[in-house]
C-alpha positions in Angstrom: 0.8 -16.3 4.0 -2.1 -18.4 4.6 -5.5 -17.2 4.3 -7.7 -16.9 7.2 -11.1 -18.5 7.3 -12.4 -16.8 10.6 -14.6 -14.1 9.3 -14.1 -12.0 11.9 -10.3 -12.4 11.1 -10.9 -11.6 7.0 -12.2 -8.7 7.9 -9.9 -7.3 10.1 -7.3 -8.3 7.4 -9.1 -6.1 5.1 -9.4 -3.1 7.7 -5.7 -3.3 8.3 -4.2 -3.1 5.2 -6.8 -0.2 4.9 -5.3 1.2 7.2 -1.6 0.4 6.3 -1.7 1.9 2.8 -3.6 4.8 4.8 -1.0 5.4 7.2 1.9 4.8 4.2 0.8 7.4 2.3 0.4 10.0 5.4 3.9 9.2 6.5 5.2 9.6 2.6 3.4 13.0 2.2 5.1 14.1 5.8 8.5 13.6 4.5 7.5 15.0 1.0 6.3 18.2 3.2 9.3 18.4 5.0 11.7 18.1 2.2 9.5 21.2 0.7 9.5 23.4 3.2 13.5 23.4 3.4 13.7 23.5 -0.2 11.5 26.5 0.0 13.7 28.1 2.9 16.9 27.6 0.9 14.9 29.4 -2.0 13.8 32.4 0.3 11.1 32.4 1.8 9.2 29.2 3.1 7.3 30.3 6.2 3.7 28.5 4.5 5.4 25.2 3.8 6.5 25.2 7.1 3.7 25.6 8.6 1.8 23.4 6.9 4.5 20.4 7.4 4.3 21.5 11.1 0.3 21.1 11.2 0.3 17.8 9.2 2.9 16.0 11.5 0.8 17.6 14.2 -2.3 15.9 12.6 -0.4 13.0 12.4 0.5 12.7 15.7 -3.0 13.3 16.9 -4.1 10.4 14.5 -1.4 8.4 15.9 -0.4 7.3 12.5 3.6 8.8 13.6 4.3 8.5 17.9 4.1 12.7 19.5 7.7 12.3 20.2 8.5 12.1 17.0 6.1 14.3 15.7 8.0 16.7 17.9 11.9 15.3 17.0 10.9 16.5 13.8 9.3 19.9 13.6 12.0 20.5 15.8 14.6 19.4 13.5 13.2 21.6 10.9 12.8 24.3 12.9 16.4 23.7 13.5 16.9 23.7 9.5 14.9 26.9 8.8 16.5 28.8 11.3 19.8 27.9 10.0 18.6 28.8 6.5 17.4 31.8 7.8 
């Protein structure tokens, strides 16, 4: 890709893949939190995982790093999960 020679436009290059590997990791540890809190259901008991996985896609939402209907699909699809387990 060609480099820009605006400076206003380098750095907001630089802010947004910042941001990008910000928001890349966030969404990684969601799914990593997710995937923990069922594997910790299916164990026994995994009420702190999911919890936690619940308050970090809430975080996320509120960040807006993942849309609030999503954050919602998916605590409720592990809610879903855990109940099953349950």
């Amino acid at each position: 890709a060609p480099v820009a020679n605006i400076r206003s436009q380098i750095k907001r290059n630089r802010q947004t893949e910042v941001r990008r590997r910000r928001n890349r990791a966030t969404r990684s540890e969601l799914r990593t939190r997710i995937q923990n809190a069922v594997d910790a259901a299916e164990a026994g008991d995994g009420t702190n995982e999911a919890t936690a996985a619940m308050q970090k896609l809430d975080r996320a939402a509120a960040r807006r790093i993942i849309h609030r209907n999503t954050a919602a699909r998916r605590k409720s699809r592990l809610q879903k999960r855990l109940n099953q387990l349950a």
